[in-house]
N, C-alpha and C positions, 0 to 999 in steps of 0.2 A: 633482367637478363644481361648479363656481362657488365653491371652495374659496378661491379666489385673490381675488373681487371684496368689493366691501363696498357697506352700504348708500349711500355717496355715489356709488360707480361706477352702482349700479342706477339711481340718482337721475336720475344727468346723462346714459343712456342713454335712460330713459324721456320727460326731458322734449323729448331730442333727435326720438324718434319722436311725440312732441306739435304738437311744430312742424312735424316735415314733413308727417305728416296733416293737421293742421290750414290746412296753406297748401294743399296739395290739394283738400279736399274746399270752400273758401271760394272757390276757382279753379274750381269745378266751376259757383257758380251764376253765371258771364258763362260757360259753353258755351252758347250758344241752341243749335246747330247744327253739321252734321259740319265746315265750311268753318271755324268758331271754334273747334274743337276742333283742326281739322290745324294753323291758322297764325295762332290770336289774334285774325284781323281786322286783320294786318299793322300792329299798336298797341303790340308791344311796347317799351318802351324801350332804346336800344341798349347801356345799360350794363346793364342786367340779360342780355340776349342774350349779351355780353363775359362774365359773369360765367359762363353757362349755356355758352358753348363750354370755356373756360377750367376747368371743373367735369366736362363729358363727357369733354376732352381727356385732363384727367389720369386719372379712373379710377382701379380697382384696382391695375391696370397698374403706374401710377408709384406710387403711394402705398405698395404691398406689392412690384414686383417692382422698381422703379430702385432703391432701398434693399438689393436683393441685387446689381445691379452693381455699383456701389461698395463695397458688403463685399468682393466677393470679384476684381473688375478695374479698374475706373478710372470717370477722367470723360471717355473716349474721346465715349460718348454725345451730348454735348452737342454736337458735330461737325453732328448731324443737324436742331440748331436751327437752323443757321445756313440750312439747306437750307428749311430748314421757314418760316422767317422771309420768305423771299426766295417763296416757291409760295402766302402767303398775299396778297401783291402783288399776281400773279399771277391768282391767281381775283377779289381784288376789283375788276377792271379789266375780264375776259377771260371771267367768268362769271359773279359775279352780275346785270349788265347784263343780259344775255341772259335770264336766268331771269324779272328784274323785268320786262321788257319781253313775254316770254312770259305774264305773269298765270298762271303754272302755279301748281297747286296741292301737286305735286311735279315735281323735277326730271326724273322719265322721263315724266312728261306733258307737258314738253316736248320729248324725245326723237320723243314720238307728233306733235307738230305739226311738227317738224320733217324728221323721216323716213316715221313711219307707225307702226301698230299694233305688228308683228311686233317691231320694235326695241325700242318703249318692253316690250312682254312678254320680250324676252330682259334686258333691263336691269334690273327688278324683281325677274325670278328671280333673278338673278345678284346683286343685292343684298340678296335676304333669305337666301340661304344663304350670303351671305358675314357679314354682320351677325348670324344666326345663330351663325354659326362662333367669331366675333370676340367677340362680347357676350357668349356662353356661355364663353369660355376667362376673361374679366374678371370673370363670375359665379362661377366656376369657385375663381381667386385668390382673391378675396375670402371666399367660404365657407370655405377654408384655413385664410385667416389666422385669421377668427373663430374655431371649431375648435378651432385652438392656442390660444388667447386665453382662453376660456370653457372648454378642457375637453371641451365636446361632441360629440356626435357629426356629421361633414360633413354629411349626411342634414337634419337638422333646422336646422341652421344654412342650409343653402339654401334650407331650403323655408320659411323665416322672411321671409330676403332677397325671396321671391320674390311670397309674398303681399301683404308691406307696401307693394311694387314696384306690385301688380299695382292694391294699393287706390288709392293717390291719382295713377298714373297715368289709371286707367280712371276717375277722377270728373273731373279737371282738364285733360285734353287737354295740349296741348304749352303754356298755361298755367300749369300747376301744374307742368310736368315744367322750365320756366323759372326760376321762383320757387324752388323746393324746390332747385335746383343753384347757386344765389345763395347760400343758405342753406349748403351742403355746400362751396362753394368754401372759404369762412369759415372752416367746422370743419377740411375736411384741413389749408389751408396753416396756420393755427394750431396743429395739431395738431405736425406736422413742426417749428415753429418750438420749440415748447414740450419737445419731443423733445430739440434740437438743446443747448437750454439745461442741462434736465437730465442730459445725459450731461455738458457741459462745468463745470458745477460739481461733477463727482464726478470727474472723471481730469483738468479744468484744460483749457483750452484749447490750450497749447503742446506740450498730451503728445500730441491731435490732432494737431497738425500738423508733430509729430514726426514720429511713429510713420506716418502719410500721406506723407510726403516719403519715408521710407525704406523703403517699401514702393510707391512712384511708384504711390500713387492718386490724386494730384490731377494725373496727367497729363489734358490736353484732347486737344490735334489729336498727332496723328501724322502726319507728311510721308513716310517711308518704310516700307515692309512688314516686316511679321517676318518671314516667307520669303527664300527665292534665287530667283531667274531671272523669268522675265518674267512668268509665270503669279501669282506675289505681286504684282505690281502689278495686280492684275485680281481678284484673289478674296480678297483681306483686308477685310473690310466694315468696319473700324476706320479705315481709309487715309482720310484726309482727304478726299478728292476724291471716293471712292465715297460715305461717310459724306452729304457735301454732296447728292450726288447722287439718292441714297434719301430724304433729307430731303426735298429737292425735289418729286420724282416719288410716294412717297407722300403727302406731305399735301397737293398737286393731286388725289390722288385722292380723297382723305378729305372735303376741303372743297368737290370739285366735283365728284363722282360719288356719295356715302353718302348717303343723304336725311339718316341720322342726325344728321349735322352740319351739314348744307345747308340739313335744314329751318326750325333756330331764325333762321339766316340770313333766311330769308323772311319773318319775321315781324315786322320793323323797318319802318317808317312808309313810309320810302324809300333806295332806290340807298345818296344818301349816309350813312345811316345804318348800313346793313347793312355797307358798308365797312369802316366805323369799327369797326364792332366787329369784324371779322374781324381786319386789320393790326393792329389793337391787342393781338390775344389771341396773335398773334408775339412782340409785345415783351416779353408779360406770361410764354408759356410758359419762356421760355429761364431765368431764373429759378427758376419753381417744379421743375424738373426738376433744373435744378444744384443746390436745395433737399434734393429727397429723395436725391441721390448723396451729396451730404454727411452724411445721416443714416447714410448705409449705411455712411461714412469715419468716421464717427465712433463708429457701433459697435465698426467693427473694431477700431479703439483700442482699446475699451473693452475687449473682450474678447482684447486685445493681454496689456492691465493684469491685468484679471480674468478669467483663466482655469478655461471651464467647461465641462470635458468631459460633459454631460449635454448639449450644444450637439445639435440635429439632426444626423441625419449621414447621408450617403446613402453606397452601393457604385457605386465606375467603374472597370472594369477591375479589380477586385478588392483596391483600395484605401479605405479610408474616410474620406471628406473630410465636411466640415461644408457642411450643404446650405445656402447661402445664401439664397434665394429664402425661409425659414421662421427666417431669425435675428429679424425685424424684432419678428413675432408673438410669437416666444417671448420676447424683452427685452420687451414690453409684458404678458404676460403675469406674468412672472417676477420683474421687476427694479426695475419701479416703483411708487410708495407709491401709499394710497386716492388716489382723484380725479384726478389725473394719469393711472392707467389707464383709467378714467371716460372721459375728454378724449382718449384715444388708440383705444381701443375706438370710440368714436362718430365721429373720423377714419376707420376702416376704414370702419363701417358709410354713413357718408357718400359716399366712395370708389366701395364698390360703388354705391349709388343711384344715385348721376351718370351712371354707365355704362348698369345695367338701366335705369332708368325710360325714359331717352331713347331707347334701342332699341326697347323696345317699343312708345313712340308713333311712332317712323318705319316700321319695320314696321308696323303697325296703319294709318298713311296710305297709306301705300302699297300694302296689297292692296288695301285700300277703293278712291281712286283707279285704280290702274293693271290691277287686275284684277276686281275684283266688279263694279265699274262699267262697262267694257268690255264683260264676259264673261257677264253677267247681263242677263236682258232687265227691258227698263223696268219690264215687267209682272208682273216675279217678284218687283219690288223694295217686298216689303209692310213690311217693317221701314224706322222710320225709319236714318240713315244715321248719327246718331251711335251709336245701343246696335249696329250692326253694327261700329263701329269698336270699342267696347268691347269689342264680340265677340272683334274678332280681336286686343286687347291679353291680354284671358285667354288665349286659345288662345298667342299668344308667347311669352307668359309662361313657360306649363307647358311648351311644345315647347323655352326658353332652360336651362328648369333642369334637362330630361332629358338635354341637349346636356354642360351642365356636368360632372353628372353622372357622363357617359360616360369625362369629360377628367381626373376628379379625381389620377389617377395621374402627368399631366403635372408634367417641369418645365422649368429656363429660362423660366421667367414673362415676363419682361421683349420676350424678342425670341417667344415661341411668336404672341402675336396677330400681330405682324410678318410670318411665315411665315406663317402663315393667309391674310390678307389679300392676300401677293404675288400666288397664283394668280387671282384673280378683279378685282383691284381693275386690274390692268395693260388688261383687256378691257373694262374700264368707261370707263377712262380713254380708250382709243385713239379709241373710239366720241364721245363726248361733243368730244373736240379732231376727229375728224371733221366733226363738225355746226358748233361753233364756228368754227375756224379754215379752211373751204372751204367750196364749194359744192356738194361731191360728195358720195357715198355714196348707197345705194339699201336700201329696207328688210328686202329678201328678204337682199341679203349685209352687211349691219349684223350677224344675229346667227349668221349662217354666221361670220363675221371673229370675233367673242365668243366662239363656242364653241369652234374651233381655238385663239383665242388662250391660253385658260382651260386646255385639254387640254396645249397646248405646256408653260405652266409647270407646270401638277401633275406632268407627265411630268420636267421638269428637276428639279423639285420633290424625286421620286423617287430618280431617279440620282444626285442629290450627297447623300439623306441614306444611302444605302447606299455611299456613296463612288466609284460609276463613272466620273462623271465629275468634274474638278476647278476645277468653277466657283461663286464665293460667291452665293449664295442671294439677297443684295441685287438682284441683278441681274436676278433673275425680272420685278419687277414693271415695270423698264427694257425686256424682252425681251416682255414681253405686249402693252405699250403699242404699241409699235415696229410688230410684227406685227399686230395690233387695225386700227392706224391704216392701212398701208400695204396690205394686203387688202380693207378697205373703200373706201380711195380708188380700188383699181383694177379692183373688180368690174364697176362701170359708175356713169356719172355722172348718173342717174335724181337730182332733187332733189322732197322736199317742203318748203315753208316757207310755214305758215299766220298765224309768228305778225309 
């Protein structure tokens, strides 16, 4: 246990959790109030915003699991920036407008003025058990990789992640959960860079992009399927056009349905501001993802060069391959000298934070707003409203890291949040370009249209991981959307619009 680290590692961990408490708890005293606490008082600056999507975005996710795609298949991935690029266009034209103009507090409290109660309560649900889901499998990563990393046991390395999560979120509001992923952006992408350097001065840069060319990992697009007949052009989620496509249709969902992402959004001065930082953090993603594929290309190298059968190694079909998804942790653990592991370790820990903290404050707004407040009479409501939202940042916290918990045995890291999300994020979607893009929709079948939509893809969900049927997964959240929108349009054309 900690046999590997040194007094500089501990150093440059310690001073890391210095600073992010520290900007937490100094962010805690401008919360006057629960409305400062959800969205800043709509004053934050839009590059710090940039900084704070660009910081949620990546996550554990890419920090620990894009580094196992490129170990072990390509940079097919990066397919899905182009998609992603083009859907954050997309909402800054198509829905933040709408939101600003709404003066919501949350995006399904505009739902509620736009349709009605019922909607905006099937909306919240749907998004904290999807955000549950999602945030707990990136809490989940990250306690992994620490684990390997340190030695210890999964168990106390989550419940580390979760407390420190839980301290300067619950003192700073989406404040502190701003600042503190400004901070965390900085550490992962330097981390990655600093990674990238010390492998290429031990096996050379050429030997990269050797051993990368003849083993077609820096392949990008793909124009035709690896399959025969027609059914491969339809269900290879690598295929260029699908790739594109899930790009697209997910991160419209992400950026215009998750409060998680939507909410730092809101907190920019004005319109054009909020823009800016969304279209920008398009530009800025494509990058740090092609970033950590390369790390994962250049371990492989590495361990092209230096072969180490103590490598992780998992059973599939009764072969044993080297588990990718836990090479990253183990070279940082293993391979690299004082301080440099120091700087890599607090990459992780930064990683997760980005993720946790900002879940828990959008959850935490979002019961507060869309359901204690609704659902609670005026007259029950003796607590002030911001220790109620605190309230419900603990309570997320501990319900994120039981969730984790559950998951620890999971792998495919990289695409598992992916699949998570298809089921529910397609029925958020439909609903929200409902309200946006027509005049129709009514509130009673708003979350009739959610539920079927959400039931359709768990159910397809189902059948293709058991193999019944033979249709690629990407395509769920295409097929929830689709059905969401076109069941709501036609239930009847009942409209609310207050704002």
């Amino acid at each position: 246990m900690f046999a590997n680290l040194t007094w500089i590692d501990g150093l440059i961990v310690l001073l890391y959790f210095g600073a992010v408490l520290s900007i937490g708890f100094y962010q805690s005293r401008k919360s006057g109030d629960s409305e400062d606490f959800i969205t800043g008082s709509r004053q934050m600056p839009w590059l710090a915003v940039l900084g704070s999507l660009v910081a949620t975005e990546v996550s554990a996710a890419t920090f620990l699991g894009t580094p196992g795609a490129g170990f072990s298949e390509n940079m097919n991935y990066l397919q899905m920036g182009v998609g992603s690029f083009l859907a954050r266009i997309f909402i800054a034209f198509f829905f933040i407008g709408a939101f600003y103009a709404a003066e919501s507090l949350t995006i399904y409290d505009f739902l509620a003025k736009r349709f009605g109660n019922q909607t905006r309560y099937a909306a919240s649900a749907f998004f904290i058990i999807t955000r549950l889901l999602a945030s707990a499998a990136r809490l989940m990563i990250a306690a992994t990789g620490l684990s390997l990393i340190l030695g210890l046991p999964f168990i106390w390395c989550l419940a580390a992640f979760t407390i420190i999560a839980i301290a300067y979120t619950g003192s700073g509001g989406i404040r502190g959960v701003i600042w503190t992923d400004v901070l965390q952006a900085f550490v992962f992408i330097g981390s990655g860079l600093v990674l990238i350097a010390f492998i290429v001065h031990s096996i050379g840069w050429q030997t990269i992009v050797d051993i990368g060319n003849a083993k077609d990992r820096f392949e990008i697009f793909r124009f035709t399927p690896e399959g025969e007949g027609v059914g491969s052009w339809l269900n290879d989620p690598k295929l260029f056009y699908i790739a594109v496509l899930f790009g697209f249709i997910s991160t419209t969902a992400a950026f215009g349905t998750d409060q998680d992402l939507t909410q730092r959004m809101l907190t920019c001065k004005d319109v054009k501001s909020s823009r800016r930082s969304v279209i920008l953090s398009g530009v800025i993603s494509i990058p740090i993802a092609a970033l950590f594929l390369f790390v994962g290309i250049a371990l492989f190298a590495y361990y092209q060069v230096n072969v180490d059968p103590t490598l992780p190694q998992q059973v599939v079909d009764g072969v044993s391959t080297i588990k990718a998804d836990k090479v990253f942790p183990w070279f940082i653990a293993n391979e690299l000298p004082a301080g440099l592991r120091g700087l890599l370790l607090v990459g992780v820990l930064a990683a997760a934070m980005s993720s946790l903290d900002s879940a828990m404050g959008a959850l935490s707004s979002s019961a507060l707003v869309d359901l204690y407040r609704p659902l609670v009479p005026k007259s029950a409501q003796t607590i002030p409203d911001i220790w109620i939202s605190r309230g419900f940042v603990v309570l997320f916290g501990l319900i994120l890291s039981s969730v984790a918990w559950a998951l620890k045995d999971a792998s495919g890291f990289l695409w598992l949040s992916f699949q998570i999300v298809s089921v529910t994020y397609g029925a958020l979607l439909g609903i929200f370009l409902l309200g946006l893009l027509t005049k129709r929709g009514s509130d009673e079948g708003n979350w009739i249209a959610m539920l079927s939509g959400a039931l359709l893809s768990a159910t397809l969900l189902t059948l293709i991981k058991i193999d019944i049927i033979p249709l690629g997964w990407t395509w769920l959240i295409v097929i929830g959307t689709a059905w969401t929108f076109c069941f709501g349009y036609c239930y009847k054309a009942g409209v609310k619009n207050t704002y």
